[in-house]
N, C-alpha and C positions, 0 to 999 in steps of 0.2 A: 028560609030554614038553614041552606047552607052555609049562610053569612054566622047564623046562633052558633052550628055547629064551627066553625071556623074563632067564632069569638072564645067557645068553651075550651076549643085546644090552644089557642095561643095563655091562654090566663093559666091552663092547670100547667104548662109549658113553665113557662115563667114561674112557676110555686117553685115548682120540682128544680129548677136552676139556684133559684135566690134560697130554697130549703138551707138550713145549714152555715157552717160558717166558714167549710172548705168548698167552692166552686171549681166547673172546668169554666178554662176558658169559654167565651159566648158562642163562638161557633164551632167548638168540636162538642157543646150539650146541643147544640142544634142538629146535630145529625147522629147523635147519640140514642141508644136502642130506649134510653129511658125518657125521652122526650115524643116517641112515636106512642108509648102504653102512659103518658101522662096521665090523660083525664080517667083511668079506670086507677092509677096509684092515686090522686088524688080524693078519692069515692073511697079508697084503702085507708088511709090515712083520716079522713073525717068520722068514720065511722069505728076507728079503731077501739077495742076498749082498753089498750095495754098505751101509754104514753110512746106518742112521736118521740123520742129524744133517741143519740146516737147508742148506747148501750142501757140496757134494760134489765133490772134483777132477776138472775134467776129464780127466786121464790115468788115471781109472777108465775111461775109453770110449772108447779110442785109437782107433777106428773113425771117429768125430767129427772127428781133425784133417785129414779130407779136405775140409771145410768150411772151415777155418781156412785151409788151403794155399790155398784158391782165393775167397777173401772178397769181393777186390776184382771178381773176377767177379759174384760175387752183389748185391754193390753195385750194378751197373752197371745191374744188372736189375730191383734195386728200388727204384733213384731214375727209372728211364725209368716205371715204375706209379707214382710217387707223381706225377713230371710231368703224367702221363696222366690222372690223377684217380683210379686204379683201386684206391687202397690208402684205403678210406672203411667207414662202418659201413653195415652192412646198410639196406636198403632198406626192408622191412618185418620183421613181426616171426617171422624166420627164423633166427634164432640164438640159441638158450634160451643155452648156455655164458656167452656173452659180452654180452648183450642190457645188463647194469646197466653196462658200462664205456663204451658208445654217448654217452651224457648228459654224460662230462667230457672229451669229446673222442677218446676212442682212439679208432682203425683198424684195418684188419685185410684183408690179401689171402690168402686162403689157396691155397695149394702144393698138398696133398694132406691127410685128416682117415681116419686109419685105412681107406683104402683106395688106389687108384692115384692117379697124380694129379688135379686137376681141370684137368677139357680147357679150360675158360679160362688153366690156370695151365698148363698143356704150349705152349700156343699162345702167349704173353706172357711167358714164363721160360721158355724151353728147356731155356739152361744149367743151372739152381739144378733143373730140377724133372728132369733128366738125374742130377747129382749125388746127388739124394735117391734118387733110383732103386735107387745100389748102397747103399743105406742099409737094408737088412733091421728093425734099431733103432729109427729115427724113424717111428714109426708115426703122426706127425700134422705138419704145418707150416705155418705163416704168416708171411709181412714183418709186423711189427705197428708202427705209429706211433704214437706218443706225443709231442701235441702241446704246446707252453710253455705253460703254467697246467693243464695236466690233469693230474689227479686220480683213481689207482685206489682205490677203497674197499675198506677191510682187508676178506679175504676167505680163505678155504683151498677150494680145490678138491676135487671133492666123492671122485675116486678113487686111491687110491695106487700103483696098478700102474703108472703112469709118472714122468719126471721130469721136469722142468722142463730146458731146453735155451737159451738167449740167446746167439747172438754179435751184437756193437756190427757195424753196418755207416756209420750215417751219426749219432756223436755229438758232444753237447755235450762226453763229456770231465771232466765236471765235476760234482762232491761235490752240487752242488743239483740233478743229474738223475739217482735213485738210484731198487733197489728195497730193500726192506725185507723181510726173511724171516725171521720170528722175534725182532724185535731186532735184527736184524745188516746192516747198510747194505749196498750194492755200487753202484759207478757203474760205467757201461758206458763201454766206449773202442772203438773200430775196430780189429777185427780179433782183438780178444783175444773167449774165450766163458766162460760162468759155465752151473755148476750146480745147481740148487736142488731141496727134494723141496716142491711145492707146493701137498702137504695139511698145512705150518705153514703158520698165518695169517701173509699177506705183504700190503705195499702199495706202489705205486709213485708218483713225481712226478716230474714236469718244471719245475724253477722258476725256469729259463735263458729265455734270448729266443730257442735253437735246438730246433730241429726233432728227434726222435729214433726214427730207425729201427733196427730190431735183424731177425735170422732168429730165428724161436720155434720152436721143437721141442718136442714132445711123446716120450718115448726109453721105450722098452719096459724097467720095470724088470730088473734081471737079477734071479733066482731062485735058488737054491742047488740046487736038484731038481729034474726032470724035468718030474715032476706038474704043480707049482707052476709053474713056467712056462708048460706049457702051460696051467693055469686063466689066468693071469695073460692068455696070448695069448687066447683064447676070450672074456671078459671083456670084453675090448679091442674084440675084431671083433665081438661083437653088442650090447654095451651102449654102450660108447663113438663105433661106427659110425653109429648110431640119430639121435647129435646133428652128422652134416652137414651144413653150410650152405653154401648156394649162393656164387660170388662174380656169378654172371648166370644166365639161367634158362639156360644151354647144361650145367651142373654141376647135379648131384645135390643133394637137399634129403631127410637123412637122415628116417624115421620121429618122432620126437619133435619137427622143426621144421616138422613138415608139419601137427600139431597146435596148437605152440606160439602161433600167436596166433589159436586159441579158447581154449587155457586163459588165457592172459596176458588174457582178457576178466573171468576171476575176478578175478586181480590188480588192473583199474583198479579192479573195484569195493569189494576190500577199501580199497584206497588214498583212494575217495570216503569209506568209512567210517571210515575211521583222522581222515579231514581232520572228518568231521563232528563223533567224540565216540572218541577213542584207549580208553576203557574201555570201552566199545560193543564195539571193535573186539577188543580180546583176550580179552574175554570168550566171543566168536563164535569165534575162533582155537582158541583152548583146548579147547573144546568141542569142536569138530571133532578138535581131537588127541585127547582124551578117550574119544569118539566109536569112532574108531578104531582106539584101543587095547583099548576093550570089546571091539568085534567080532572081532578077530583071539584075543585068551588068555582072555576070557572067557564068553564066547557059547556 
């Protein structure tokens, strides 16, 4: 049974690697967070009922143009948080998800993260965090900023049950402030929104002199079947919940970030080992993968 089980992860492994027509390298998707949750994005993806492809129409999710209809609303409320200073990265190390994109400048207010809203973001958005309300779909949201010269590093997220969600609220407009999903550009504009599925490897830049704010949604995959759905929603609420992060201590600090920086104490010091001797260091890496994989099918 263990060997089945062993057979089923190396296969969904390998989809999730060869998916697509931009790849990581073979060994940094081998120890990439979306190779450990393969075979439950694989069960995602088979059962989907909206097409696998890197961007997806929004009038697949006509539920969403309640967003669109009231934009400049939303606007209003997430240039009065960027005024305010309120749209910035975390404080300390409370946000595993998004913790690597802190270092080239992005931001990040969040709305609500697979539960109600956060009572910061009720008290500070009314409007936008009222609207999300009749949103059953958007099981997560944030104002996200993306400042001139930042820089997201190519990356695919690690779970497929949701989709990527973007309307432009305050942009450049313009071909050199793009994201990148697969190969396939998209610049944001005011008022118009984009769909992406974002476990393709995607990356984003800003290489204007303007400022760029967008609404980020996270949207509850649709499923073809009952089941699936409901795994899909269960999934959501206890694995995805787990990674809440505060926007001040009055907001919830999911289980995972309430750890995250004591394990992120492993991180600096593989990162002193990587600086001292990089074959040192993946030698140790490996090992531990190795490691690991004894204990679990061969033990």
């Amino acid at each position: 049974m263990r060997w089945i089980i062993l057979l089923v992860f190396i296969l969904s492994a390998l989809y999730v690697h060869f998916r697509g027509k931009v790849r990581h390298r073979f060994f940094r998707q081998m120890s990439d967070h979306s190779t450990f949750l393969a075979p439950l994005n694989v069960l995602m993806y088979a059962f989907s009922r909206v097409p696998n492809t890197p961007y997806l129409s929004p009038s697949l999710f006509p539920e969403l143009r309640l967003l669109e209809a009231h934009w400049e609303e939303i606007r209003l409320e997430a240039l009065g948080l960027l005024r305010g200073g309120n749209i910035k990265a975390a404080d300390t190390y409370n946000d595993l998800g998004f913790n690597s994109f802190f270092k080239s400048g992005w931001k990040r207010f969040y709305l609500k993260w697979y539960d109600e809203a956060h009572p910061s973001a009720a008290v500070l958005c009314p409007r936008t965090t009222e609207l999300l309300r009749g949103l059953g779909s958007v099981k997560a949201a944030m104002f996200a900023e993306l400042p001139p010269g930042a820089n997201l590093v190519v990356h695919r997220d690690p779970y497929a049950g949701s989709l990527r969600y973007h309307l432009g609220l305050a942009t450049p407009g313009d071909p050199d402030c793009f994201i990148d999903v697969d190969g396939q550009r998209y610049h944001w504009r005011d008022g118009e929104a984009v769909v992406f599925d974002e476990t393709f490897i995607h990356t984003a830049s800003n290489r204007t002199a303007q400022d760029r704010i967008i609404l980020f949604c996270d949207v509850e995959r649709p499923m073809k079947y009952r089941w699936a759905q409901w795994t899909n929603h269960m999934v959501g609420r206890f694995l995805m919940s787990a990674a809440t992060s505060p926007n001040d201590a009055h907001d919830r600090t999911g289980g995972l970030n309430r750890v995250f920086k004591y394990i992120y104490q492993i991180r600096i010091v593989g990162k002193r080992l990587k600086a001292w001797n990089r074959s040192v260091y993946y030698l140790v890496k490996w090992s531990l993968f190795a490691s690991i994989f004894a204990l679990i099918f061969i033990h």
